[in-house]
C-alpha positions in Angstrom: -20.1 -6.8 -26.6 -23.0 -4.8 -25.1 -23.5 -0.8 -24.4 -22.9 -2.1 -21.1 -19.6 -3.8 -21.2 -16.5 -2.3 -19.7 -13.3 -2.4 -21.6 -10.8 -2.7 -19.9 -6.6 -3.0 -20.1 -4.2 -5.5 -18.0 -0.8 -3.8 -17.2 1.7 -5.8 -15.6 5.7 -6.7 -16.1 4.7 -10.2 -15.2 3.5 -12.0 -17.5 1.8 -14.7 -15.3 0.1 -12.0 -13.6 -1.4 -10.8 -16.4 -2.9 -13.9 -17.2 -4.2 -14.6 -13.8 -5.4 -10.9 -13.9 -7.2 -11.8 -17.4 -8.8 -15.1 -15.9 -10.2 -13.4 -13.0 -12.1 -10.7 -15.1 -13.5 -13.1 -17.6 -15.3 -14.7 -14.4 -17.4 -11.7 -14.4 -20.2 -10.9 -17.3 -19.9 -7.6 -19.0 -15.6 -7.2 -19.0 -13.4 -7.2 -22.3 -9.8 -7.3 -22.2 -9.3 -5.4 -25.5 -5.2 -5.4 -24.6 -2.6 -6.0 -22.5 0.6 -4.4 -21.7 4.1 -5.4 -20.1 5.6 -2.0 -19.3 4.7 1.5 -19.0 5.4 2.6 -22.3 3.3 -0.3 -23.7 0.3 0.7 -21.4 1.0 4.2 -22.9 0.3 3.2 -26.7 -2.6 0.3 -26.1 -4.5 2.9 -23.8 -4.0 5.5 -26.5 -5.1 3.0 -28.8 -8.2 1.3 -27.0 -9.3 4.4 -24.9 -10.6 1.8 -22.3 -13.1 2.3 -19.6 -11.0 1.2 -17.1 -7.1 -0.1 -16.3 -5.7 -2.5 -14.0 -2.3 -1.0 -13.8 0.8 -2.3 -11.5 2.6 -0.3 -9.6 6.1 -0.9 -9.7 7.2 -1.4 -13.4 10.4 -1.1 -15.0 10.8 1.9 -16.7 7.7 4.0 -16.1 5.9 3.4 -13.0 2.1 2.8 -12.7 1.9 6.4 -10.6 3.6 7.6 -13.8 1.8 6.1 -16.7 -1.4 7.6 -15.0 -0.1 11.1 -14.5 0.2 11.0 -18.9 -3.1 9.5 -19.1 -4.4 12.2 -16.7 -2.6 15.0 -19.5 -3.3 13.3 -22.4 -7.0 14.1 -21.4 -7.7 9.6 -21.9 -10.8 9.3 -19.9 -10.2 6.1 -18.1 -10.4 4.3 -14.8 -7.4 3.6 -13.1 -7.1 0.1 -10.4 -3.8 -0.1 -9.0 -2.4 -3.6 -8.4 1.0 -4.3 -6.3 2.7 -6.6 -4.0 3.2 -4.0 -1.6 0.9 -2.6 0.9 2.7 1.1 1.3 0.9 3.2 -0.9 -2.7 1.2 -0.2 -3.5 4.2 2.5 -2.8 7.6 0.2 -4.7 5.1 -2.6 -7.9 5.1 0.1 -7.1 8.7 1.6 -7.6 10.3 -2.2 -10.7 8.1 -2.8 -8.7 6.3 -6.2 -11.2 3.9 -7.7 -9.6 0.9 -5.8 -6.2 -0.4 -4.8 -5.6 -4.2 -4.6 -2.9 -6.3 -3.1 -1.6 -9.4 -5.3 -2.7 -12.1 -5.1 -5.6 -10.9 -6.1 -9.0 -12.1 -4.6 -11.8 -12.6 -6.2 -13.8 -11.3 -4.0 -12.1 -7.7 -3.7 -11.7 -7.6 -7.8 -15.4 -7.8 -7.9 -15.7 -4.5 -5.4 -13.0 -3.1 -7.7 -15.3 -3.5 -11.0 -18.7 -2.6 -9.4 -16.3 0.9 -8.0 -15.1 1.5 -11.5 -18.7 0.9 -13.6 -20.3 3.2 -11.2 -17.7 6.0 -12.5 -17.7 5.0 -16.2 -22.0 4.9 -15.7 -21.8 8.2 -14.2 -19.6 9.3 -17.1 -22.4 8.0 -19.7 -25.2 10.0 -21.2 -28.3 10.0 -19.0 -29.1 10.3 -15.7 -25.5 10.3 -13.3 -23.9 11.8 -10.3 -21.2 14.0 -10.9 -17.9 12.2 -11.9 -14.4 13.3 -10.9 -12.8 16.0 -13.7 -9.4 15.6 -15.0 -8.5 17.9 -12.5 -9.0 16.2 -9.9 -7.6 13.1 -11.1 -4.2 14.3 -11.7 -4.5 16.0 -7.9 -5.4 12.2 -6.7 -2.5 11.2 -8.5 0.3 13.9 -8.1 -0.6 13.0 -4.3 -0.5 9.4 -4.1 3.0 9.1 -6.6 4.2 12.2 -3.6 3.4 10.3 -1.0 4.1 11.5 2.6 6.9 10.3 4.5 5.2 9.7 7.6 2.7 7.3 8.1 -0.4 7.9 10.4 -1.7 4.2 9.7 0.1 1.0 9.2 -1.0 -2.2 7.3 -0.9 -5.2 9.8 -1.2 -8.5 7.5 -3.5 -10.9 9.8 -4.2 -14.5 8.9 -5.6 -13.3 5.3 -6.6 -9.6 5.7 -4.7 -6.1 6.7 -5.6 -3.9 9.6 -5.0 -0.5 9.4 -3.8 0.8 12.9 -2.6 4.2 14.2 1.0 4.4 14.3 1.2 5.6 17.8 -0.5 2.2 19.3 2.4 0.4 17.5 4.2 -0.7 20.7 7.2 -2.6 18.4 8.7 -4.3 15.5 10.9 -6.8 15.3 13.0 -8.8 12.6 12.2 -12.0 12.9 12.4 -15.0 10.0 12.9 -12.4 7.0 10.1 -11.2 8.3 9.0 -8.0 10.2 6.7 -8.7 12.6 4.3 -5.6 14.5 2.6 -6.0 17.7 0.3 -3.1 18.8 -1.9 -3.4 22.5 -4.8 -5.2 20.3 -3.5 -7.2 17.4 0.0 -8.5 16.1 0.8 -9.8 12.3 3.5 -9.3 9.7 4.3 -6.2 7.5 4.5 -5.8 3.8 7.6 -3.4 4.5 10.7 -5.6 3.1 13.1 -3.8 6.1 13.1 -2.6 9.5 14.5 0.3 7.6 11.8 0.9 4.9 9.4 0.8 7.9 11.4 3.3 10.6 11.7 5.9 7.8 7.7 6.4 7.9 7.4 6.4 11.2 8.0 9.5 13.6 11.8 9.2 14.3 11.5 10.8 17.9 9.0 8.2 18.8 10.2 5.2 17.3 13.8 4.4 18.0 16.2 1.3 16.6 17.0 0.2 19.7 18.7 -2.6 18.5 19.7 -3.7 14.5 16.7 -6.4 14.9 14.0 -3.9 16.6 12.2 -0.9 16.4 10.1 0.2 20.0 7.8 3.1 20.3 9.6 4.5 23.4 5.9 5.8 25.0 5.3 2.2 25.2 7.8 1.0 27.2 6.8 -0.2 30.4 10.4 -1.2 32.1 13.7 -0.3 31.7 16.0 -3.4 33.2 19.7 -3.0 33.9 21.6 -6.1 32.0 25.1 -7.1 32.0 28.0 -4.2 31.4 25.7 -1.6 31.9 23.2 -2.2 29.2 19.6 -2.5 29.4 16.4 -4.5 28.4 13.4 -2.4 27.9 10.0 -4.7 28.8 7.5 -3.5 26.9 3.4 -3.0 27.2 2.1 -5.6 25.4 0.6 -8.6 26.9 3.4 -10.4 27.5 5.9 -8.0 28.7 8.1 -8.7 25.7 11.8 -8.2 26.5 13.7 -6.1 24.0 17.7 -5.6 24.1 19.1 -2.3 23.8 22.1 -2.1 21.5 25.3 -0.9 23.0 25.9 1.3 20.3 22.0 2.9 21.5 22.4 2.5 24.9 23.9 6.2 25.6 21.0 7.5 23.8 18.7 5.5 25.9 20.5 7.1 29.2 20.9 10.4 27.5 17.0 10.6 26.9 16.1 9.4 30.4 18.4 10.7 32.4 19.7 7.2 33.5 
C-alpha cells in the first residue's frame, strides 16, 4: 500500500453484496478493503478500528441504519468518507441536494463506482497535508446528514427508472401512476418508466396530496392534468388524461363524490 491508497470499509447485511462490492473495488488501483461489516454496530467497531478514508455503507440495515451509523461517526469526530449504497431510489435526491460524496443504486455499475472513488479521493486529498481546497468540517457533515436521515415528506423530483438509467422529473409534470404487474409505472408529458417506490402508497405520501389524488386503488392522477372528464355507467366517470395517448383512467366509486364535489359536477 502506497501514501496514495484509500482504505476503505464495505458495509452491507448481505453478504453477497459485500463481496460483489469488494470485487468491484479491487478493479481499481490504489483501494484496500481493510474490513468489512454486516450491521451497523459492526460498521461502528471496524470503522473505529481502521479509521478508513472512505465507507461504502447501505442504507437500510437491520438494527442501525446507514443514516444512523454516520450520524456516530460524524460525533465520534472519525474523519471518513461516507458512499451510500441501497436498493431504493428515495433518498438519492436529499443525497445529491446536500452535495454527500455519492449515492449509488445496487446493482452497482462500474462505471458510477469509479465517479464515486474519484468524488471520495478528491475529499480525502483535500484533507491531506499540502496544497488542497477546503474540505467539509464535521459540522457540516453531521448538517448533510441530520438532513438526509429527516428527509422531507414531499418530493419536488421523482426518479423515473428508463431502460438502464433514472430521470429526475418535477413532480408537477407527473401526469399519472398506475399499478400495473407489481409494478408502478409513471408517465409524465416527455418520458414514462417504472418507480423504485414498492406502493402506490409509498409514492402518494410524497407527493402534494391536493394535487395528486387516488382516484382509483390502482391509480394516482395529477388532477391539473386531466384533459376530460367522461360520464360512465351509474354515474361514474373516466378522466382521459394529457399524455399522448389520451390514457383512460376509472374513477373509483368510493372517489367519485370527491371528483363532483371538487368540480362542481
Amino acid at each position: 500500500m502506497t501514501n496514495g491508497d484509500l482504505r476503505a470499509i464495505v458495509v452491507d447485511d448481505e453478504q453477497l453484496a459485500r463481496q460483489e462490492l469488494c470485487y468491484l473495488l479491487q478493479q481499481f488501483g490504489g483501494i484496500e478493503v481493510v474490513a468489512q461489516a454486516g450491521n451497523g454496530v459492526e460498521a461502528l467497531n471496524v470503522i473505529e478500528e481502521h479509521q478508513p478514508d472512505f465507507v461504502m455503507l447501505d442504507v437500510q440495515m437491520p438494527g442501525l441504519t446507514g443514516f444512523e451509523v454516520a450520524r456516530r461517526v460524524v460525533e465520534a469526530g472519525v474523519e471518513t468518507q461516507l458512499v451510500f449504497v441501497t436498493a431504493y431510489d428515495q433518498y438519492a435526491i436529499d443525497a445529491f441536494e446536500v452535495n454527500a460524496v455519492d449515492y449509488l443504486l445496487k446493482p452497482v455499475e462500474s462505471g458510477r463506482l469509479e465517479q464515486a472513488l474519484q468524488r471520495a479521493r478528491r475529499r480525502v486529498d483535500a484533507e491531506r497535508p499540502g496544497p488542497a481546497v477546503p474540505a467539509p468540517t464535521n459540522d457540516q457533515l453531521e448538517q448533510i446528514v441530520k438532513m438526509m436521515a429527516g428527509r422531507q415528506t414531499r418530493r419536488d423530483q421523482v426518479a423515473i427508472r428508463v431502460g438502464e438509467r433514472f430521470v429526475l422529473v418535477q413532480a408537477d409534470e407527473i401526469i399519472y401512476a398506475s399499478l400495473a404487474d407489481e409494478s408502478i409505472n409513471i408517465v409524465t408529458g416527455q418520458v414514462a418508466g417504472t418507480s423504485n417506490y414498492r406502493t402506490l402508497d409509498d409514492l402518494q405520501a410524497r407527493l402534494d396530496p391536493d394535487v395528486f389524488w387516488r382516484v382509483h386503488r390502482s391509480h394516482l392522477v395529477n388532477i391539473n392534468k386531466i384533459k376530460e372528464i367522461v360520464p360512465w355507467f351509474s354515474r361514474n366517470y373516466i378522466l382521459r388524461m394529457k399524455d399522448a395517448k389520451g390514457t383512460e383512467i376509472p374513477v373509483s366509486r368510493a372517489q367519485t363524490k370527491r371528483l363532483r364535489d371538487y368540480l362542481k359536477l
